[in-house]
C-alpha positions as CSV (number, residue, x, y, z in Angstrom):
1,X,261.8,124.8,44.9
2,X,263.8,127.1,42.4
3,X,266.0,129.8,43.2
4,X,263.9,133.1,42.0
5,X,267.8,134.7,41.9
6,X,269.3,131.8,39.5
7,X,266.2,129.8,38.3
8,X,268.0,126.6,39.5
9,X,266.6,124.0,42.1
10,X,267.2,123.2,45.4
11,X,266.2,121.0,47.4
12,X,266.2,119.9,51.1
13,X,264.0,119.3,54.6
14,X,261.6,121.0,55.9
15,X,261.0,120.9,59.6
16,X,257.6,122.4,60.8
17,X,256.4,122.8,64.5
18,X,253.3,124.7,65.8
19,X,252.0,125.1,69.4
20,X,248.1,125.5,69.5
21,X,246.4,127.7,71.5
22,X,243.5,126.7,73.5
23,X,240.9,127.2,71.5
24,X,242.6,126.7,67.6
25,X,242.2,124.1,65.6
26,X,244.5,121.2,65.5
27,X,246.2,120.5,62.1
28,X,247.1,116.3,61.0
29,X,250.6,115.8,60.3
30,X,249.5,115.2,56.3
31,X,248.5,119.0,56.3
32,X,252.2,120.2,57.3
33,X,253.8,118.5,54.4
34,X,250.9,120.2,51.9
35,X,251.6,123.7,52.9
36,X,255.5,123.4,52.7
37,X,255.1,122.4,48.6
38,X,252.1,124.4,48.4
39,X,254.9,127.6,49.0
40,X,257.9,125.7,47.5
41,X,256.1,125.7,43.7
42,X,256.5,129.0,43.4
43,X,260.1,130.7,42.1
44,X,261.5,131.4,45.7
45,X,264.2,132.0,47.9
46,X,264.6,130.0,51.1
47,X,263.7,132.7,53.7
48,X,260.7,133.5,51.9
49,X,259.6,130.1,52.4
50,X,260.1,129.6,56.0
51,X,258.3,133.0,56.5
52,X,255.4,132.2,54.2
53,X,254.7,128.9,56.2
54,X,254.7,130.2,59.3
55,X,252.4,133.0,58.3
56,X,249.7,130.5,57.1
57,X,249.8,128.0,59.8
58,X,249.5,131.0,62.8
59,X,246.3,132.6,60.3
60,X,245.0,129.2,59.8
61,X,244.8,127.6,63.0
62,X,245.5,130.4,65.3
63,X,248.4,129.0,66.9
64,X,250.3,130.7,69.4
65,X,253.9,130.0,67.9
66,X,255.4,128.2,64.5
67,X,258.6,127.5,64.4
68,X,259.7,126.6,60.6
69,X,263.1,125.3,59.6
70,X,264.3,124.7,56.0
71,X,267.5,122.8,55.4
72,X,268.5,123.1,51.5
73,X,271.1,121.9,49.1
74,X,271.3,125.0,46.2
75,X,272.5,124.3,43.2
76,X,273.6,127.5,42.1
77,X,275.9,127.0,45.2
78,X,276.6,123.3,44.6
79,X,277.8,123.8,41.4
80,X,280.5,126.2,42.1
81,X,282.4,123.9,44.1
């Protein structure tokens, strides 16, 4: 994604979890990656992203907890040294 503060990239992991509820919907492992660069296209910061994603999935399938974890390398920081 790109730093909405600095317009300059970073880039990282993302790690996704969900627990469904009983009667949600279960999402394939292919959807996860989708929604995580469906959010990170978008000028960003790093919490917004983690916040966004979680957001979706619990509307989406109803689940009864998300847990989202980004680990990023920013290059605004990067670059300072």
């Amino acid at each position: 994604s790109t730093c909405e503060h600095h317009l300059l990239p970073f880039h990282g992991h993302a790690h996704v979890a969900y627990l469904p509820s009983q009667q949600s919907q279960v999402i394939g492992l292919s959807k996860l990656p989708r929604v995580v660069h469906m959010f990170a296209q978008r000028l960003q910061v790093q919490e917004r992203i983690t916040s966004q994603v979680a957001q979706f999935i619990m509307q989406a399938v109803n689940a009864r907890g998300v847990a989202v974890l980004l680990e990023a390398t920013h290059l605004c920081m990067s670059m300072r040294g």
